[in-house]
N, C-alpha and C positions, 0 to 999 in steps of 0.2 A: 954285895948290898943292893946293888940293881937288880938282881932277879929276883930279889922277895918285894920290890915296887909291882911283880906281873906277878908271880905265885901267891900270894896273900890275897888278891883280890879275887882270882881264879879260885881255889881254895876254899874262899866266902861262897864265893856264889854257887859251886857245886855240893857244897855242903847245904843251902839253902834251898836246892832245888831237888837235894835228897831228902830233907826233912820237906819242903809240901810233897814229893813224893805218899812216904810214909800216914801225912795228914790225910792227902786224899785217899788213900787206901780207907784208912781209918772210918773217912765220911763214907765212904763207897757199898761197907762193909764185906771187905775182907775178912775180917777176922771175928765174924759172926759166931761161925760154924766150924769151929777145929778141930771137934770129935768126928765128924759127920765124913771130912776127906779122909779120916783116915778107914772108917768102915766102909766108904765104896771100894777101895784100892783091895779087900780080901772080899767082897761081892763078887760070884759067880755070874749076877746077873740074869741066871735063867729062870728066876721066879718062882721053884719050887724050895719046899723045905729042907735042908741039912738031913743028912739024916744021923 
């Protein structure tokens, strides 16, 4: 019963500090542009057309 007086509170707070995590991401914008990471990652990069 004494170690959930220290893990309960620990617990809170890392959870709290994962969600403004997540917020700031959110304000930052992260999650803008989700299509966009995934068509750089098969971009060649060298600037001509496919053929």
């Amino acid at each position: 019963m004494n170690t959930l007086v220290y893990l309960m509170p620990i617990a809170l707070v890392l959870g709290g500090l994962g969600l403004a995590a997540f917020l700031w991401a959110l304000k930052s914008g992260q999650y803008e542009d989700l299509d966009g990471a995934s068509w750089r990652v098969l971009d060649d990069g060298d600037g001509r057309p496919q053929d």
